[in-house]
N, CA, C and O atoms as a Tripos MOL2 file, in Angstrom:
@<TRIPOS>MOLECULE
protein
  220   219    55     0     0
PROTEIN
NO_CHARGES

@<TRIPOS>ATOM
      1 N         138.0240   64.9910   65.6580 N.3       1 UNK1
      2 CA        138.9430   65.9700   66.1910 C.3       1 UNK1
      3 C         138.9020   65.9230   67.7160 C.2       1 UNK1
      4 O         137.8090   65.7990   68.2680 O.2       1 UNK1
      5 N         139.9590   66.0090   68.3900 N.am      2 UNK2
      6 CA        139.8460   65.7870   69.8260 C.3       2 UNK2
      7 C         139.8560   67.0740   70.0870 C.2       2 UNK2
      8 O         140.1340   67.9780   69.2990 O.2       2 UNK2
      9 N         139.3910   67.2040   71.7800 N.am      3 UNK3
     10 CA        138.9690   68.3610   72.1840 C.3       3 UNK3
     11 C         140.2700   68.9710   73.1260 C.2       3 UNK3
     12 O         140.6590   68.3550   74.1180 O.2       3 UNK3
     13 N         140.7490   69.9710   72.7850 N.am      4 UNK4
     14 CA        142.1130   70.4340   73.6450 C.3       4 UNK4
     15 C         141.4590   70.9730   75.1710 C.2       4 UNK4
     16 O         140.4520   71.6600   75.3390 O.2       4 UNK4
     17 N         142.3930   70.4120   76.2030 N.am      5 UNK5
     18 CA        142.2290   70.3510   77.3580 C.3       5 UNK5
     19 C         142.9760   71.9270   77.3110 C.2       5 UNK5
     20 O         143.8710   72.3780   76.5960 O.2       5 UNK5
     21 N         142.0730   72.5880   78.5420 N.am      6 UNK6
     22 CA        142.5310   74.2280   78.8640 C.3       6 UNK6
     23 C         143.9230   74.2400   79.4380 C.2       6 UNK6
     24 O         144.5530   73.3870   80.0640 O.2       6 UNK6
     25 N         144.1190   75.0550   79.1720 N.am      7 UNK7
     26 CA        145.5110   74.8920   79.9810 C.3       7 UNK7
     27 C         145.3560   76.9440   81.1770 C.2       7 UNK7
     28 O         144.5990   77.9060   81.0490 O.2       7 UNK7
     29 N         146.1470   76.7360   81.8360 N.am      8 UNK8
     30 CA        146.3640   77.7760   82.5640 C.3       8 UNK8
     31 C         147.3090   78.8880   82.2950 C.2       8 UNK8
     32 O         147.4140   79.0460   81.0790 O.2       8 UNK8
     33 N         148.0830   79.7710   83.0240 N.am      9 UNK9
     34 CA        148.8310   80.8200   82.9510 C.3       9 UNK9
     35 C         150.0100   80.6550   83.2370 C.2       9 UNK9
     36 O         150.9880   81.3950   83.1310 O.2       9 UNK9
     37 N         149.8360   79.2870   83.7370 N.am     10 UNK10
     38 CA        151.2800   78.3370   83.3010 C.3      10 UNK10
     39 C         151.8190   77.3140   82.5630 C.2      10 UNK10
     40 O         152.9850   76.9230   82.5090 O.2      10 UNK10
     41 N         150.4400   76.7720   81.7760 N.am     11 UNK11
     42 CA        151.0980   76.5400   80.7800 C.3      11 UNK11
     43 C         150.8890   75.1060   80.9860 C.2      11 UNK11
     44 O         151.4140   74.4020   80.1240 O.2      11 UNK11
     45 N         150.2540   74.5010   81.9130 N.am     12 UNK12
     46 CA        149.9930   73.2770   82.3350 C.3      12 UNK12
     47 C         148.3640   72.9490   81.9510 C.2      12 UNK12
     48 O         147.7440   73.8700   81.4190 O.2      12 UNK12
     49 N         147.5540   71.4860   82.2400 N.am     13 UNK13
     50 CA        146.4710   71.5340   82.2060 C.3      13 UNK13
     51 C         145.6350   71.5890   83.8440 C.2      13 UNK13
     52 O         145.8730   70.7190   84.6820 O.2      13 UNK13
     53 N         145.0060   72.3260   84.0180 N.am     14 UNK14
     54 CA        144.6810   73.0520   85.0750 C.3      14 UNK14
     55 C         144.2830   71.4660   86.2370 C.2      14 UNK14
     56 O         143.4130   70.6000   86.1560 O.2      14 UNK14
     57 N         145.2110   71.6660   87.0510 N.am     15 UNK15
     58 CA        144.7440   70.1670   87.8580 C.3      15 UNK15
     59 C         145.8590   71.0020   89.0570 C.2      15 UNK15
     60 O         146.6010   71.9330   88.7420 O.2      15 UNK15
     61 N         145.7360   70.3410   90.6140 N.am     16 UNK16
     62 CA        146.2110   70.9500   91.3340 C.3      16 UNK16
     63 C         148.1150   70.1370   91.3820 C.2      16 UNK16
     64 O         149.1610   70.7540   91.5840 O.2      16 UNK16
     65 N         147.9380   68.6340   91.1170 N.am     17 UNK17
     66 CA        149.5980   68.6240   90.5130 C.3      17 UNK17
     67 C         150.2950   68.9230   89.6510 C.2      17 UNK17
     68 O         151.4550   68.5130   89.6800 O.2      17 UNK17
     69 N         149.8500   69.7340   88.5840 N.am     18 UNK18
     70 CA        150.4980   70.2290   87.3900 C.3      18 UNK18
     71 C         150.7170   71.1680   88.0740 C.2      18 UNK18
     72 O         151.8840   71.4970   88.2860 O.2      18 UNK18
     73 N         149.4510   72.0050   88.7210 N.am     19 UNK19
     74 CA        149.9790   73.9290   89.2280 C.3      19 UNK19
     75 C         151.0120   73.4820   90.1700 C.2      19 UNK19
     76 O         151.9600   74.2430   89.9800 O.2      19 UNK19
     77 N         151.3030   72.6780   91.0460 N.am     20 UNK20
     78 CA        152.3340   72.6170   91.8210 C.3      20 UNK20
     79 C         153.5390   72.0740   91.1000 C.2      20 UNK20
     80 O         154.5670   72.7080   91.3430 O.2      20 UNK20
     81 N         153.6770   70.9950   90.2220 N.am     21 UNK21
     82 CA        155.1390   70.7980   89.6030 C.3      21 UNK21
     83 C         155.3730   72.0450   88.3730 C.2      21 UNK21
     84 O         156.3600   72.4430   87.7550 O.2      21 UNK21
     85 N         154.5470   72.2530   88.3810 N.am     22 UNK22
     86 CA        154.6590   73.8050   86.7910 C.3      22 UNK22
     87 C         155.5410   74.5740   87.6210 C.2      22 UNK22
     88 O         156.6940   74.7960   87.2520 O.2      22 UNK22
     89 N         155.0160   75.0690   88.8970 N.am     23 UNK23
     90 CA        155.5850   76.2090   90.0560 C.3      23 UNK23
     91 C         156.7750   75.8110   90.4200 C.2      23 UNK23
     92 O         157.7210   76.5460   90.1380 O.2      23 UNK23
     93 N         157.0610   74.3490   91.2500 N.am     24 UNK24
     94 CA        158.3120   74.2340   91.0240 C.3      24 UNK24
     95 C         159.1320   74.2410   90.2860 C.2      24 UNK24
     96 O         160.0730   74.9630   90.6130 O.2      24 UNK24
     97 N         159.2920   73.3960   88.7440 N.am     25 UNK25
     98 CA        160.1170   74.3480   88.1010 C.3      25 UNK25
     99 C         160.2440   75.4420   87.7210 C.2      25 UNK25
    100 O         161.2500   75.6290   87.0370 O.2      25 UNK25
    101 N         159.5510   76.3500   87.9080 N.am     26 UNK26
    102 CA        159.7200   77.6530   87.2850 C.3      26 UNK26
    103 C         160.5070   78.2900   88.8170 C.2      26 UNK26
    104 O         161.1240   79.3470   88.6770 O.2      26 UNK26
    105 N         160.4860   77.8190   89.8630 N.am     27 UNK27
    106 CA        160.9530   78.3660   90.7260 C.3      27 UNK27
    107 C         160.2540   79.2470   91.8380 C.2      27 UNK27
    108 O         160.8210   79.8600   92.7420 O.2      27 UNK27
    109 N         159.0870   79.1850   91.6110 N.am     28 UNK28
    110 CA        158.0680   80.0710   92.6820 C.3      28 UNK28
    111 C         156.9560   79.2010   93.1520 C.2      28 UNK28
    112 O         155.7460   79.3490   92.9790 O.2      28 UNK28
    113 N         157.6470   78.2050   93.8200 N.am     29 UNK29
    114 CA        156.7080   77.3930   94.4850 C.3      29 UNK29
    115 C         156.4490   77.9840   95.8170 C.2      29 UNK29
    116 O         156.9170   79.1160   95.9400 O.2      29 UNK29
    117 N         155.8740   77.5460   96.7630 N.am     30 UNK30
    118 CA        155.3680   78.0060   97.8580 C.3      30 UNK30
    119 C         156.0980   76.9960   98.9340 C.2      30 UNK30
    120 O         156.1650   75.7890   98.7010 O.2      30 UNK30
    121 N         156.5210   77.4570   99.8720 N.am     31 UNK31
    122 CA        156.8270   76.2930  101.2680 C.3      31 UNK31
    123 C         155.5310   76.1780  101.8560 C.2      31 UNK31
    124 O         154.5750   76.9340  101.6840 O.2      31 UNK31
    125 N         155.6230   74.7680  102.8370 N.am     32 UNK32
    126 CA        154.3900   73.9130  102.9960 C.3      32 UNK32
    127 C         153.9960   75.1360  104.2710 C.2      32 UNK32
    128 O         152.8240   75.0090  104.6240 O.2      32 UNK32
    129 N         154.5900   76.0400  104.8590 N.am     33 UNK33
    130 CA        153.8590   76.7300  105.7740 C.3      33 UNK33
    131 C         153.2170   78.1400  104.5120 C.2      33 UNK33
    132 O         152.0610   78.4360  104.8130 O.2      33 UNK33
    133 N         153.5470   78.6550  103.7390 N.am     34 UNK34
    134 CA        152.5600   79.3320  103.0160 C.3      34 UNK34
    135 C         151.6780   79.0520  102.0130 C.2      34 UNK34
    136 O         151.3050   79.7970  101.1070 O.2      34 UNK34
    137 N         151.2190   77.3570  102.3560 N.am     35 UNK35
    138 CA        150.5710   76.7850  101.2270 C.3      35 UNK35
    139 C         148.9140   77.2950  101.2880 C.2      35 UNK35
    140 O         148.1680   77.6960  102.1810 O.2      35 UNK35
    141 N         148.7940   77.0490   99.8470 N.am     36 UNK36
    142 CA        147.0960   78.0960  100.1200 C.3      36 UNK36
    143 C         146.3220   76.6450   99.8810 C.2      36 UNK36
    144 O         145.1140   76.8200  100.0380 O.2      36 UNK36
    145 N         146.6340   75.2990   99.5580 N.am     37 UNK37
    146 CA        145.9830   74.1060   99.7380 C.3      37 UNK37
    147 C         145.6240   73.5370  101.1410 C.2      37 UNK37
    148 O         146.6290   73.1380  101.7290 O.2      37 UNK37
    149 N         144.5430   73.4000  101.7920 N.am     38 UNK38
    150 CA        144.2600   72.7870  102.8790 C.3      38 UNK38
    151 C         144.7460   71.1760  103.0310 C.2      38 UNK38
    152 O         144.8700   70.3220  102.1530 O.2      38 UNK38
    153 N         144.9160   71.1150  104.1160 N.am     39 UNK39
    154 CA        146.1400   69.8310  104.4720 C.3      39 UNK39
    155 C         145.3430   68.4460  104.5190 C.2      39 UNK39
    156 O         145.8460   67.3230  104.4720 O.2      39 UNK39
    157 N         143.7410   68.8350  104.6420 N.am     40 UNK40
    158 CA        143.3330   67.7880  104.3550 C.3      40 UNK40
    159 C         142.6780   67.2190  102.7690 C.2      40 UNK40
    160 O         142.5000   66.0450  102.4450 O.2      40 UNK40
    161 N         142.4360   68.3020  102.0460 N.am     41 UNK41
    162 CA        142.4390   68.2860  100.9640 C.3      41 UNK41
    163 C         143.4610   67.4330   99.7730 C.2      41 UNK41
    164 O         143.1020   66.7200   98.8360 O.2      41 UNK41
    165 N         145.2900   67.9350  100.3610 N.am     42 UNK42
    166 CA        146.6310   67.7030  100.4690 C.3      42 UNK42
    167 C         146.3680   65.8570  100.3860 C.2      42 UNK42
    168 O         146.6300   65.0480   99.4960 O.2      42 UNK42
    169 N         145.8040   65.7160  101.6100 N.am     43 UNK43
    170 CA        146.0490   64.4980  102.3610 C.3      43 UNK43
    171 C         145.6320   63.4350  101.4850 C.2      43 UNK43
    172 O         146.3670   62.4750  101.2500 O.2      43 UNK43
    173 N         143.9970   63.6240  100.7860 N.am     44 UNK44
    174 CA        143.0040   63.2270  100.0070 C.3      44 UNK44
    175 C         143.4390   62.9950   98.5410 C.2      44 UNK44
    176 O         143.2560   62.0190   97.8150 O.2      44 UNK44
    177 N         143.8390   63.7460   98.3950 N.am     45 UNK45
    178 CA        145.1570   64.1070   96.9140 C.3      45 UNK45
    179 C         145.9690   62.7640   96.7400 C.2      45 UNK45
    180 O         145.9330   61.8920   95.8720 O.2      45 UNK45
    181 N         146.7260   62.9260   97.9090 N.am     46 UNK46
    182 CA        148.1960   62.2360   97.6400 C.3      46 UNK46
    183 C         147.8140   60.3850   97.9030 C.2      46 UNK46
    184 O         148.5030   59.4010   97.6340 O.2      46 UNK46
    185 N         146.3220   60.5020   98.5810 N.am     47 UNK47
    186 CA        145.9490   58.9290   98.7560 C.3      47 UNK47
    187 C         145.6990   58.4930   97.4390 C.2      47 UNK47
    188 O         145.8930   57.3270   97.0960 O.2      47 UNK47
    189 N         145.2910   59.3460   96.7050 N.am     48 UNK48
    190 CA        144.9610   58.5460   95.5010 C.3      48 UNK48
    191 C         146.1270   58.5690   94.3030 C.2      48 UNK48
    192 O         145.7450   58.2240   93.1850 O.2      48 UNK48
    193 N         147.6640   58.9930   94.4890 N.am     49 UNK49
    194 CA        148.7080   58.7290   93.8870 C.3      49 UNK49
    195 C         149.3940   57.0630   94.1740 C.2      49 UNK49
    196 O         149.2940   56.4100   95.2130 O.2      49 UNK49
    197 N         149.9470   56.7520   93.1640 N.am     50 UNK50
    198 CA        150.2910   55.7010   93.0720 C.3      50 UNK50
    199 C         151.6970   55.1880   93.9290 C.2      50 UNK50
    200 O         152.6030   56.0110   94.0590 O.2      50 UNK50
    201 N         151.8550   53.7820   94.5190 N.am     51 UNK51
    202 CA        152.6770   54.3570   95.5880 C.3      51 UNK51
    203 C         153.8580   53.4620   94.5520 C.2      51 UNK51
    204 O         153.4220   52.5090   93.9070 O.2      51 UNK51
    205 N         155.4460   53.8590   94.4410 N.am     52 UNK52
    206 CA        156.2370   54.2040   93.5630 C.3      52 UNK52
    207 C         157.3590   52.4220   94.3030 C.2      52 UNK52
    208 O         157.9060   52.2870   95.3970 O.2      52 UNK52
    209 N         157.2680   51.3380   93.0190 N.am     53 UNK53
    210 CA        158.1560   49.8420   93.9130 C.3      53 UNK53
    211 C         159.5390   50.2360   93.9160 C.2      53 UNK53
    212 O         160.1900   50.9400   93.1430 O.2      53 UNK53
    213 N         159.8450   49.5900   95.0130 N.am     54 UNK54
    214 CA        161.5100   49.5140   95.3960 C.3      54 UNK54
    215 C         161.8000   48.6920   94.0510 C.2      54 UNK54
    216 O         161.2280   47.7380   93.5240 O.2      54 UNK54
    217 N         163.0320   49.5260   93.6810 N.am     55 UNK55
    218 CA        163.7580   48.4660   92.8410 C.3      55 UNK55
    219 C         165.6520   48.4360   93.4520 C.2      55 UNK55
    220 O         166.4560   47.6630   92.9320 O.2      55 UNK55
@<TRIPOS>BOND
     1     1     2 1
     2     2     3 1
     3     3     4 2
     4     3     5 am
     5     5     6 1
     6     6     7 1
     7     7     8 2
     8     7     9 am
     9     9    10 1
    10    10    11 1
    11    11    12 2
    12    11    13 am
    13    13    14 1
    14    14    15 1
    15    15    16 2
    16    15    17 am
    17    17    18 1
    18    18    19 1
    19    19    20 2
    20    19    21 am
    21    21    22 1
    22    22    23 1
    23    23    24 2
    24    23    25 am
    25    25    26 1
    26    26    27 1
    27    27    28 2
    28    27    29 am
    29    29    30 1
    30    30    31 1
    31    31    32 2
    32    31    33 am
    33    33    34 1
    34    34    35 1
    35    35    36 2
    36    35    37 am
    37    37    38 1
    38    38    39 1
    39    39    40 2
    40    39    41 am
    41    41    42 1
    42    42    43 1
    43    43    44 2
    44    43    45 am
    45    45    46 1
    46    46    47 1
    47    47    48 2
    48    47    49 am
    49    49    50 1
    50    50    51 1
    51    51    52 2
    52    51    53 am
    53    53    54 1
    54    54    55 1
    55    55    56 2
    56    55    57 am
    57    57    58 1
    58    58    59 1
    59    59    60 2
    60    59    61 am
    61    61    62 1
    62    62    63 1
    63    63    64 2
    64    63    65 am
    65    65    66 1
    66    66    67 1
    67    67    68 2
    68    67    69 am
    69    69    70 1
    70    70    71 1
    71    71    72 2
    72    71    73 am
    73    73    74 1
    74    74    75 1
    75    75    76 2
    76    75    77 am
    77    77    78 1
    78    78    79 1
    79    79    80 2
    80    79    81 am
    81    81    82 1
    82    82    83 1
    83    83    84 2
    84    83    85 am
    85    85    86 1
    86    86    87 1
    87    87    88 2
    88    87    89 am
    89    89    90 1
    90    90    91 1
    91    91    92 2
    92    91    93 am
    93    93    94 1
    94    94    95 1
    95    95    96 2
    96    95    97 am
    97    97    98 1
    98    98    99 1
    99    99   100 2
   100    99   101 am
   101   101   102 1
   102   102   103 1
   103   103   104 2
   104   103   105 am
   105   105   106 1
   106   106   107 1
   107   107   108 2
   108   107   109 am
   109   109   110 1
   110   110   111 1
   111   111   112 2
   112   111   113 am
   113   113   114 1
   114   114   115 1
   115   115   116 2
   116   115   117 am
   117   117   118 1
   118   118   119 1
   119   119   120 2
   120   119   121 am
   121   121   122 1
   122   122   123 1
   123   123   124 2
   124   123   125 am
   125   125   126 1
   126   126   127 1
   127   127   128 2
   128   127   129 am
   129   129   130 1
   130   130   131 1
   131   131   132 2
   132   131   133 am
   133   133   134 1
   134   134   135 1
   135   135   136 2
   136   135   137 am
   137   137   138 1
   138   138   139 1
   139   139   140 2
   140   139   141 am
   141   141   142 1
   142   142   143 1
   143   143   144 2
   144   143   145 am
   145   145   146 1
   146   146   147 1
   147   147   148 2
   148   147   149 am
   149   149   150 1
   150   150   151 1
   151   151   152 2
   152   151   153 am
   153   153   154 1
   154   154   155 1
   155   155   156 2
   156   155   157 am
   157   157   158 1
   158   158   159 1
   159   159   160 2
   160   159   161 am
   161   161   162 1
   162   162   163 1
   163   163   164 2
   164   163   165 am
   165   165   166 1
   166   166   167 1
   167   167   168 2
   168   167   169 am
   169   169   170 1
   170   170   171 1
   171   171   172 2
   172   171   173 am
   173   173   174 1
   174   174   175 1
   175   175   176 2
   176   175   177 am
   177   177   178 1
   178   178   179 1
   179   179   180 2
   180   179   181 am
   181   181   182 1
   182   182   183 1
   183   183   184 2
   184   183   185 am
   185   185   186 1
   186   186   187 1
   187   187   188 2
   188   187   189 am
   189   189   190 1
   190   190   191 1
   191   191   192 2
   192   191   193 am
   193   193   194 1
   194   194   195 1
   195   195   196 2
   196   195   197 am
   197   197   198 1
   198   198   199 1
   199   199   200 2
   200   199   201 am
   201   201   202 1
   202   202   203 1
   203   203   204 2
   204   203   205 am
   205   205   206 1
   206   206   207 1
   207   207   208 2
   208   207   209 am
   209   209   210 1
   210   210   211 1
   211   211   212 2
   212   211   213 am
   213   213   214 1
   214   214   215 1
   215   215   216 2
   216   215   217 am
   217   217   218 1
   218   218   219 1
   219   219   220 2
@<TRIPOS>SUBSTRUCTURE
     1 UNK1         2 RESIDUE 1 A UNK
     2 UNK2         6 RESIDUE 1 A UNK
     3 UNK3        10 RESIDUE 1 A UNK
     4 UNK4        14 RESIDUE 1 A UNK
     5 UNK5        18 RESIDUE 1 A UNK
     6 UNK6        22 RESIDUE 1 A UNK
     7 UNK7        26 RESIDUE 1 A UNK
     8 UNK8        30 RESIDUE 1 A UNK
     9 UNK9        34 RESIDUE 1 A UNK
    10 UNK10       38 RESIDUE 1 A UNK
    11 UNK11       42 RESIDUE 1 A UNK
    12 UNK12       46 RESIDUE 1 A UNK
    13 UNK13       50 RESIDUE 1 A UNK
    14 UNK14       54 RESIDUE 1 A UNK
    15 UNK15       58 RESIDUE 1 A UNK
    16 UNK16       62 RESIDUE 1 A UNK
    17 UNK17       66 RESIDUE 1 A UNK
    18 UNK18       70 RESIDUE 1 A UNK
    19 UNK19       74 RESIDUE 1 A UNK
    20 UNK20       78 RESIDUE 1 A UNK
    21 UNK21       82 RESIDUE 1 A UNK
    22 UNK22       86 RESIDUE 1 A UNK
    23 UNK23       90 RESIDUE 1 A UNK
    24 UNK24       94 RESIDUE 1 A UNK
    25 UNK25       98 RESIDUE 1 A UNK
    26 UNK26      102 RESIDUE 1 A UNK
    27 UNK27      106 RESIDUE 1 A UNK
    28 UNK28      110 RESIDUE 1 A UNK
    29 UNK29      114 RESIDUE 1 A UNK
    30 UNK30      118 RESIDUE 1 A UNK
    31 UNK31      122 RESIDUE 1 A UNK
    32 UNK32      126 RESIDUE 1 A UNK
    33 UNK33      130 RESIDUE 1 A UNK
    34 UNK34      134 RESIDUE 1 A UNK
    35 UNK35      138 RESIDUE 1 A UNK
    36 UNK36      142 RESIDUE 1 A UNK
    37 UNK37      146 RESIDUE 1 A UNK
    38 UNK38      150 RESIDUE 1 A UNK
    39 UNK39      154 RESIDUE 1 A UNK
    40 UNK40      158 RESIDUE 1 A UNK
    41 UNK41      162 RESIDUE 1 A UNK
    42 UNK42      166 RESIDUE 1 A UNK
    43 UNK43      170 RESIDUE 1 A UNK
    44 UNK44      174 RESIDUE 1 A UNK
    45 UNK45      178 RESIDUE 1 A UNK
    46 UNK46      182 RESIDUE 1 A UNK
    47 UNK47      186 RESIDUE 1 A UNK
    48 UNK48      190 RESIDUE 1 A UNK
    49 UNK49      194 RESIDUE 1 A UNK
    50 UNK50      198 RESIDUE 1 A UNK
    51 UNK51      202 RESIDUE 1 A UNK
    52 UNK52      206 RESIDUE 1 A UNK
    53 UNK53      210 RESIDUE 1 A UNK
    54 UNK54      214 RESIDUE 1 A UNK
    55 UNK55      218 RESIDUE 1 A UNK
């Protein structure tokens, strides 16, 4: 039996890009000047996303 991953109060599995694309669609995302994520944290994040080929 596999083990179900938690999910949050939105409905996502608790990771900081799910809470941010969950928020955007639902429509209550935050703009980057009231973000409660630190920018270097942000920064650290997005290095380790995959970078997306021209087609």
């Amino acid at each position: 039996m596999k083990k179900k991953s938690k999910k949050n109060k939105l409905g996502v599995k608790n990771s900081l890009v799910n809470n941010i694309n969950a928020r955007k669609k639902k429509g209550v995302s935050r703009s980057k000047k009231k973000s409660k994520v630190d920018k270097k944290a942000y920064k650290k994040l997005k290095k380790g996303w995959k970078k997306k080929g021209k087609k």
